[in-house]
C-alpha positions as CSV (number, residue, x, y, z in Angstrom):
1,X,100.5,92.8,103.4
2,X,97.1,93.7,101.8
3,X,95.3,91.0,100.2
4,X,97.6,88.3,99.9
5,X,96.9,85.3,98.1
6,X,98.9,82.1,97.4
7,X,98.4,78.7,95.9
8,X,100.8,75.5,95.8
9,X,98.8,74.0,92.7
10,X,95.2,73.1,93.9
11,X,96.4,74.0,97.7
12,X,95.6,77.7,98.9
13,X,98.2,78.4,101.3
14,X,97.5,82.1,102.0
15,X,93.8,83.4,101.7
16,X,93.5,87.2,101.4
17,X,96.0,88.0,104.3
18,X,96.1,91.7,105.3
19,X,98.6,92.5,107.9
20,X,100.1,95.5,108.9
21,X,103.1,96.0,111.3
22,X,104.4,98.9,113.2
23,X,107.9,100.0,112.8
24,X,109.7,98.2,116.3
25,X,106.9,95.7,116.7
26,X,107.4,92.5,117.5
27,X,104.5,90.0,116.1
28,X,104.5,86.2,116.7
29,X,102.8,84.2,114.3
30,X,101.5,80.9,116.2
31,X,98.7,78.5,114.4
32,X,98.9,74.4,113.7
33,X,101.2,72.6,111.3
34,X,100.3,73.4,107.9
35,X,98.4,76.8,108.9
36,X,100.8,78.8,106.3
37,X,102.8,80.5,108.9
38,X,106.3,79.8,107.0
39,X,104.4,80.6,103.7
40,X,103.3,84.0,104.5
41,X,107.5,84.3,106.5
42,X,108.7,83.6,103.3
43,X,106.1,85.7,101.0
44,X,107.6,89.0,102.8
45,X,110.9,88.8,101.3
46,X,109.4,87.4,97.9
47,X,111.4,83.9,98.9
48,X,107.8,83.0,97.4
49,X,106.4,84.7,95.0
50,X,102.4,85.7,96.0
51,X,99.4,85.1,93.6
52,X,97.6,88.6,94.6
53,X,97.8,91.2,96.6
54,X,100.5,93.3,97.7
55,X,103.5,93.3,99.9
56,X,104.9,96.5,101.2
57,X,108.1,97.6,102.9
58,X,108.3,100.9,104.6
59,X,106.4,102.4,101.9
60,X,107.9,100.5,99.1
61,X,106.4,97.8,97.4
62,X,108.5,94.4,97.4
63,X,108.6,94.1,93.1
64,X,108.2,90.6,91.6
65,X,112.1,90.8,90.3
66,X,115.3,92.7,89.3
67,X,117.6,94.6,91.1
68,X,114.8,96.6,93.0
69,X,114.1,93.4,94.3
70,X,117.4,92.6,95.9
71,X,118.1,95.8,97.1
72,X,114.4,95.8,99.4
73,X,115.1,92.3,99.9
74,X,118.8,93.2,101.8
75,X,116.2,95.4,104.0
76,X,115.0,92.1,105.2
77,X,116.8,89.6,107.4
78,X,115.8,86.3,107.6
79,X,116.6,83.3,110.2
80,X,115.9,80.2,109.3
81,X,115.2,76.5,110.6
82,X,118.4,75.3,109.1
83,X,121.4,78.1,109.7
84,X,122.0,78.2,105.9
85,X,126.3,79.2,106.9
86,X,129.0,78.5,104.6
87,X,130.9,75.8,105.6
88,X,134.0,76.5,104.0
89,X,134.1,80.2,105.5
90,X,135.0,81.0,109.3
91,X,132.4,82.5,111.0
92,X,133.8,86.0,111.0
93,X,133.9,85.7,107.0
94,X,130.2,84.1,107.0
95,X,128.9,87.8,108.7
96,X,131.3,90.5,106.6
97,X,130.4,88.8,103.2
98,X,127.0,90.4,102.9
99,X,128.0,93.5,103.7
100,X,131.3,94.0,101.3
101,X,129.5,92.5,98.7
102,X,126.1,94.2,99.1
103,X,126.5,97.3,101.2
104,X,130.0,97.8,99.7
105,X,131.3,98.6,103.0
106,X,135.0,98.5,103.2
107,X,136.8,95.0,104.7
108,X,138.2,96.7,107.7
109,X,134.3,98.2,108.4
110,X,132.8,94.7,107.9
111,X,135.2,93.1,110.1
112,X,134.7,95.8,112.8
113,X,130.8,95.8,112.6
114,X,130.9,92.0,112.2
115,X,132.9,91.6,115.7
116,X,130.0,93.6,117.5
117,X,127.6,91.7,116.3
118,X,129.6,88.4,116.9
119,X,130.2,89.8,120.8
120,X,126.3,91.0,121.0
121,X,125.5,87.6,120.2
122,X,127.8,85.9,122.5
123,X,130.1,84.5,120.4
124,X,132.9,86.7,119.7
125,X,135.9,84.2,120.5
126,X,134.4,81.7,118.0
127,X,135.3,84.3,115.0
128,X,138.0,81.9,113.8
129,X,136.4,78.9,113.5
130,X,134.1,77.2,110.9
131,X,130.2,76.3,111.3
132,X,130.8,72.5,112.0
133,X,132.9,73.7,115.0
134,X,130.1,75.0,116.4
135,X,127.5,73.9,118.2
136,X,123.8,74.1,116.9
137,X,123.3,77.1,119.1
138,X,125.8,79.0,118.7
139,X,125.5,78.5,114.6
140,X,121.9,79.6,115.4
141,X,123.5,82.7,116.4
142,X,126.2,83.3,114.2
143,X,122.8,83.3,111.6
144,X,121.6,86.0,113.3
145,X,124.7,87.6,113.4
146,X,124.5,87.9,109.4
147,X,121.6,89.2,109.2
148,X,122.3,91.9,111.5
149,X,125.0,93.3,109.5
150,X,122.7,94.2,106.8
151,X,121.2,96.6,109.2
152,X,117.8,95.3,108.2
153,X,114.3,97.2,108.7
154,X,112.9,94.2,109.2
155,X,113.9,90.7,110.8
156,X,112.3,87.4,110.0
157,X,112.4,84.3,112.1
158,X,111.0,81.0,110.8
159,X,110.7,78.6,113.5
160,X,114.8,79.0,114.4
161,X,114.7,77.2,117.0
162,X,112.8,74.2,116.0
163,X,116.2,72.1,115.4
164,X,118.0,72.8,118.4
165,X,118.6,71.1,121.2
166,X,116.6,71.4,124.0
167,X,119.2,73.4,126.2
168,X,120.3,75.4,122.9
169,X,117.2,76.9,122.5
170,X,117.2,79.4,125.4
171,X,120.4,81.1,124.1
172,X,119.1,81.9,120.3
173,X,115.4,83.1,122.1
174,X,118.2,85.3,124.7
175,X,119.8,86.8,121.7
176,X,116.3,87.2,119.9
177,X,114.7,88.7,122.9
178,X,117.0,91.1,123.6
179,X,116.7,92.5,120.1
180,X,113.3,92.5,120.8
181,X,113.8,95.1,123.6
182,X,116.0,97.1,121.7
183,X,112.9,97.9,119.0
184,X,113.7,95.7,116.0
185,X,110.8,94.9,114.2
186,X,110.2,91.5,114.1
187,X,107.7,88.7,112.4
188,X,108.6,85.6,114.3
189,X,106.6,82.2,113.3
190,X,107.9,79.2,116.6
191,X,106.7,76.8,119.1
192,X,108.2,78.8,122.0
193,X,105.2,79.8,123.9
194,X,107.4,81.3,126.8
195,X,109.4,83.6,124.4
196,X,105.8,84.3,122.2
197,X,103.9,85.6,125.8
198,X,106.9,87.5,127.2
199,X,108.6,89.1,124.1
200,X,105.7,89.8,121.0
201,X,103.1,92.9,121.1
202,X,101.2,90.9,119.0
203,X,99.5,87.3,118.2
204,X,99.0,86.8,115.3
205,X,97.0,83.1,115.0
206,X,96.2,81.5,111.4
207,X,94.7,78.1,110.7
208,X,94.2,77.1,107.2
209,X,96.0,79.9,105.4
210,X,93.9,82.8,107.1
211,X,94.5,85.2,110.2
212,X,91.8,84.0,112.7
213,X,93.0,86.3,115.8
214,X,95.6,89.2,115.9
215,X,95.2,89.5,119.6
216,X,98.0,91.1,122.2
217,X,99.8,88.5,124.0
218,X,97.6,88.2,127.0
219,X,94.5,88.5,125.8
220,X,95.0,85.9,123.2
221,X,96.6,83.3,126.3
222,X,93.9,83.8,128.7
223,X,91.4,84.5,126.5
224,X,91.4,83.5,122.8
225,X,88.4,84.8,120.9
226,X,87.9,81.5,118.3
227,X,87.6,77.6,119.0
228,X,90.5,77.2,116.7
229,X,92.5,79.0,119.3
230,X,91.4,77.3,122.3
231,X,92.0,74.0,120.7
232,X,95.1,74.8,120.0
233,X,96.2,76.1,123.0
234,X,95.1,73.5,124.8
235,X,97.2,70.6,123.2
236,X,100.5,72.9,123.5
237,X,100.2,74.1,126.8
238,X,98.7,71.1,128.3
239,X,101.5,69.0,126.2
């Protein structure tokens, strides 16, 4: 991301954000409510459009629309709050749709590839069943599931854990850390300062729509740079 710039109306969300990730690096954006961390999560994958600047994707540059635009987009997976499933569809069907329709991969591949997944994630025996059957968790994972079976460059996680359950949450940041390990690169924005210490390469902290400290993990706990950090480390981890 070189010089990134958006504005809801009056309200600059992102002020000239350049940001560069290596291939198999795992950043963790952290900053206060309203900072712009989903903003610039959702600017990579053009879910909003950007004002300036430019967005680039192993070498190619995300285009404002078209069928260029969907094809870098399937490059890009993306977790969200909500686990955005089909409801009518089983679980198995929710993961193989992308892929027949979009990677034209045949049914029996999907299924095959989407079982993997479905067992990497820990839910393999739920293949049958629909999203409401499931527990918050476990949808959580079927989410991530999907977007696995795009074979993404890239993975994007927007604070997934944020509507869980307490004692769900550890089993989505398993699944997430272990992909972590296994060199997917990875923009995650959340709350979970366990996961963000033990599993990122990289801080990245923004407060009112700028970066203020890209930091690696321990330096930024033990030592932020800014006040804006401190401040803000101090109300979570004291909470």
């Amino acid at each position: 991301m070189h010089g990134v710039d958006k504005h809801f109306g009056s309200l600059h969300v992102l002020k000239g954000i350049n940001l560069d990730i290596a291939r198999g690096q795992v950043v963790v954006v952290l900053g206060p409510s309203g900072s712009g961390k989903s903003t610039l999560c959702r600017t990579i994958n053009r879910l909003e459009p950007i004002d300036s600047g430019t967005i680039a994707i192993d070498g190619e540059t995300l285009p404002a629309e078209g069928k260029k635009l969907a094809q870098l987009r399937s490059d890009v997976g993306m977790v969200f709050q909500s686990f955005n499933l089909f409801a009518h569809r089983t679980i198995l069907e929710n993961v193989t749709l992308a892929p027949t329709k979009v990677r034209r991969q045949s049914k029996q591949q999907a299924r095959e590839s989407a079982m993997s997944l479905l067992e990497r994630v820990g839910i393999a025996n739920q293949a049958d069943k629909y999203p409401s059957q499931l527990s918050g968790g476990q949808q959580q994972r079927v989410a991530i599931a999907r977007s696995l079976a795009m074979k993404p460059k890239v993975m994007l996680f927007d604070e997934p854990t944020s509507a869980l359950d307490p004692e769900m949450i550890n089993e989505v940041l398993a699944v997430m850390t272990s992909l972590a390990e296994e060199g997917m690169t990875m923009v995650v924005v959340t709350h979970e300062m366990g996961f963000a210490r033990r599993a990122s390469d990289r801080i990245i902290f923004m407060a009112d729509g700028a970066i203020v400290e890209d930091a690696e993990p321990e330096a930024f706990f033990t030592d932020p740079r800014s006040d804006r950090a401190r401040d803000f480390l101090g109300k979570i981890l004291n909470h």
